[in-house]
Each structure stands twice: as structure tokens, then as C-alpha cells.
N, C-alpha and C positions, 0 to 999 in steps of 0.2 A: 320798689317803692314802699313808701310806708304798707303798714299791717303787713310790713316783711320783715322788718328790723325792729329787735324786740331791744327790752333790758332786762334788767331780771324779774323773770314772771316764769309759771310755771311748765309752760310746754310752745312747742312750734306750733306752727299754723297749717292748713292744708286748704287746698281749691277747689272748686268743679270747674266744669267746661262746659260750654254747650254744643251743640251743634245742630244742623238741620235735615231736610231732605230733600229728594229730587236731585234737579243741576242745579240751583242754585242754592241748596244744601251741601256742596262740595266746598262752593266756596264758604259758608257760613263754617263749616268743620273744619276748614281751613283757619278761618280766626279764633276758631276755637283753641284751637292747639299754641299760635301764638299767641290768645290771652291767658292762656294757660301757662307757657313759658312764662309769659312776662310776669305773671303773679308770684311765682313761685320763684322765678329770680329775684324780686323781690324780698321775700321770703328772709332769702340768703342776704339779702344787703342788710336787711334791719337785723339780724343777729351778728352781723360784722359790728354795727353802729352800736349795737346792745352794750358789745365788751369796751366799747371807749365811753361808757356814760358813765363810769363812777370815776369819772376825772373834775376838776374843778366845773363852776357855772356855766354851762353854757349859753351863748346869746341867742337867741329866740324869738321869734315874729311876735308882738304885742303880748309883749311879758307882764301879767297885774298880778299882785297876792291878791293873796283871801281864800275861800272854798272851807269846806269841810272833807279833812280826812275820811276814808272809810275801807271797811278790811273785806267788805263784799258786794262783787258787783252784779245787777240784775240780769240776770236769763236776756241776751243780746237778742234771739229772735221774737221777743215780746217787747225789749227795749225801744225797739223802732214802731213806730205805728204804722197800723195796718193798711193806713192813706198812704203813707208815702213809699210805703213798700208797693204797694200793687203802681202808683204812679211811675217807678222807678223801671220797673217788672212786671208790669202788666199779667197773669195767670202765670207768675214763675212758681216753679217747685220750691218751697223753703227745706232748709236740711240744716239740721243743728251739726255743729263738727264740735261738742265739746268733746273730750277725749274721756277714758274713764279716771285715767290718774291727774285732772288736771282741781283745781282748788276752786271756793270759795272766789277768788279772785280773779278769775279767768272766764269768760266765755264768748263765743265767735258764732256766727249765724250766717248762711250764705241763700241768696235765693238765684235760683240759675232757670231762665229763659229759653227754651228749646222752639226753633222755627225757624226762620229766613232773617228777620232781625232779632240777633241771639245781644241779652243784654245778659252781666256778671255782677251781683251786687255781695257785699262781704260785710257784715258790722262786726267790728271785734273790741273790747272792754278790756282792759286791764287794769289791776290796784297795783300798786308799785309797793313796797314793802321797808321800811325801814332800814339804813344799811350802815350798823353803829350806829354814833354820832351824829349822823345824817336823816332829817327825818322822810320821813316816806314824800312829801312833797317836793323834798329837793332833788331827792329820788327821781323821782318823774319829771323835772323839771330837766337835769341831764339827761335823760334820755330822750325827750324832744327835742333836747338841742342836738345830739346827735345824730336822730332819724331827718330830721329838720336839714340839715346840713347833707348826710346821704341822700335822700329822695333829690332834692334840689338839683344836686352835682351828677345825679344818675349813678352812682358808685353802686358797683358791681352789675349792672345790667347787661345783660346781652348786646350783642354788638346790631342786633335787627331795632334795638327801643331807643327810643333819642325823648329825651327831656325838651319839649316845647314850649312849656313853662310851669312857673314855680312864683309864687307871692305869699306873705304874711296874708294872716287874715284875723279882721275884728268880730267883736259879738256873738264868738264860737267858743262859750266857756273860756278858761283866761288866757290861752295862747290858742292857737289855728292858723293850720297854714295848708293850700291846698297845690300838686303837683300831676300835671295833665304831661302826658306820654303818648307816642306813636311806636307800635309794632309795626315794621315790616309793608307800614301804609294801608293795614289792611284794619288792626286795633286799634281805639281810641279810649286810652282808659286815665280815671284820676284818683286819687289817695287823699283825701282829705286826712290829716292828725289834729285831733284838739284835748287839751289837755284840762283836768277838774279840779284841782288840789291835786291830790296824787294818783286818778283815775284818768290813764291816756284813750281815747274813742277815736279807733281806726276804721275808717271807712274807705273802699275800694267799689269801683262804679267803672265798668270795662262794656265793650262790645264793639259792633260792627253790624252794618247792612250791605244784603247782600243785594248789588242792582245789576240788571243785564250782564250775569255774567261774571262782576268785578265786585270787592269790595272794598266798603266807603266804611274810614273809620269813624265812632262816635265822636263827635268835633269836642273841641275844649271848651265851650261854652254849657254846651248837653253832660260831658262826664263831669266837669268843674263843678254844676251847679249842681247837678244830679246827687255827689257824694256830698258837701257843701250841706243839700241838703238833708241827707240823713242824719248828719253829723250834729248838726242842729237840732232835727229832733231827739236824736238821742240826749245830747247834753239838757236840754229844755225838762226830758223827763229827770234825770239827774238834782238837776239843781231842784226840782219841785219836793225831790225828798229827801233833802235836804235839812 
């Protein structure tokens, strides 16, 4: 799923996992490891979708112009606010994954929930970069259309994740579209993509509860809205500084 398939930007991405303890800690490290999987297949599908964006326009969930260009994007685990992070993830650990060689234009923040309901939360920012001819917003604009079209179709997922659904979405900076998954019955995770002018805002919202025994994936309403919502505030702080 998206914040797996990139375009050209500076570096991959990387996950946590969570897990729990006791017995029904077994099972929570159990969907640990398939939201694990499932993120990181991910991963691989958005760098598939990467290499097909500098092809012609692609079509797009509620495509608008406008925005303001810009060449750097804010420190992702400050991007999000402190409300909607702890709403999301409750006393989750936060962990910056910027890398040392990555730019100005890149950076990703995960906050990962350890206990019996283990939640995955991910914010990742990207500038898109001019390419020729091509200015940096149409830049970003194919690569949405790319990941947009991967995520949807579930390209390159694991054969345990099935695409449950997939919709355009408005009022999320100028294009958003959000994509809810099932692992193995056990995960329930969603991808929100929204795009800025040439800054794409991946958000990732996964987990599982673990009940007598069995676990129950986060439903599509909870990860939908849940990423949805970071996506949101993220773009909100975006546009204000603008």
C-alpha cells in the first residue's frame, strides 16, 4: 500500500512492529509480524509504481491545481499533532526513521503501540523534485497517479492481504484517496495518499485486537478514518505555511 511506493525521492522506507504479552500477547505478535509483512510489501509495491510515474498524466481521485511548490518538508513527527497522535496511539513509542543520507525533502515518523491492542501509525512527507521539463508538481501529480492505481489494485501484495477497499477522497489537500486492507483476518490496516502541489503525505494506520484468544482486525471505518485523519492534519499544517 501506499507509503510503500515511492517516485523519485530520496531513500526507502522502513516499519516497526508491535507486539504484546502473556497469551494473548501471542496472538497480538502474531499481527505484528503480518502488519509487518503487509507494510513492507508495500514498501515494494510503491517503488514498482515509483518507476511508472514519469510517464504521461495520470488520472487521479479529485484532481484541483493550485498549492505552493516547496524544496523542504517539516520534521514528519512534529508534522502531526500531538492530539491526534496520542488519539491514534494512545502512550505509543514515537521513532523518527529519517535516515542519515536522506534530504531536505524527505522525512517519516512512526509511532508503534506495544500491549494486547497493538496499533501501527506511519507519517511520511515527500517534495517531488523537478524532472526536466516537468515541474516538480506534475511530478507528484504522476506519482499519485501511480500509487493511486497500485494501492487500489493491491499490486504486489502478499497473497495473505486482500484490498477491501479503495475511494477517491475530497478536502485532503488537492488529490486523497484512502485504501483499507486485511492480513491473514488478523490486520486491519489503511494508507491514506494526499497530495500538496508537489508534497505527497503518506499515512499508514494498521493493527489488531487481540480477544479470547483470536484476533479481530482494525475494521475499515477505525484504520480508514484513523489515517484519513492524520493526513489531514498533516496537510492543514502544510497549507498554514504556506
Amino acid at each position: 500500500m501506499s507509503g510503500r511506493r515511492r517516485a523519485p525521492r530520496p531513500t526507502g522506507r522502513s516499519r516497526r512492529v508491535w507486539a504484546g504479552a502473556g497469551v494473548l500477547a501471542v496472538v497480538v505478535a502474531a499481527c505484528a509480524v503480518a502488519a509487518f509483512a503487509f507494510l513492507r510489501t508495500g514498501d515494494n509495491a510503491r517503488h514498482a509504481a515509483s518507476s511508472k510515474a514519469g510517464g504521461g498524466p495520470q488520472n487521479s481521485p479529485m484532481s484541483a491545481p493550485g498549492g505552493s511548490e516547496r524544496d523542504v518538508v517539516p520534521d514528519a513527527c512534529t508534522a502531526l499533532s500531538q492530539k491526534v497522535a496520542d488519539e491514534l496511539a494512545p502512550s505509543a513509542e514515537r521513532t523518527e526513521m529519517d535516515q542519515g543520507n536522506q534530504s531536505d525533502q524527505h522525512s517519516e515518523c512512526a509511532w508503534s503501540l506495544y500491549g494486547n491492542t497493538g496499533r501501527q501509525l506511519s507519517v511520511e512527507l515527500r517534495a517531488m523534485s523537478a524532472q526536466g521539463k516537468t515541474s516538480a508538481t506534475a511530478v507528484a501529480t504522476q506519482t499519485f497517479g501511480a500509487e493511486w492505481e497500485s494501492d487500489r489494485t493491491g499490486k504486489d501484495l502478499g497473497d495473505t492481504v486482500q484490498v477491501r477497499d479503495s475511494r477517491g477522497v475530497s478536502g485532503v489537500g488537492e488529490q486523497a484517496y484512502v485504501v483499507y486492507t486485511v492480513d491473514k483476518g488478523e490486520v486491519g490496516g489503511a494508507v491514506a495518499n494526499a497530495r500538496l502541489a508537489n508534497v505527497l503525505v503518506t499515512v499508514h494506520y494498521s493493527g489488531g485486537d487481540g480477544q479470547d484468544n483470536a484476533a479481530k482486525p482494525l475494521s475499515s471505518s477505525d484504520a480508514t478514518n484513523g489515517a484519513l485523519s492524520a493526513a489531514r492534519d498533516v496537510i492543514s499544517k502544510l497549507q498554514s505555511q504556506s
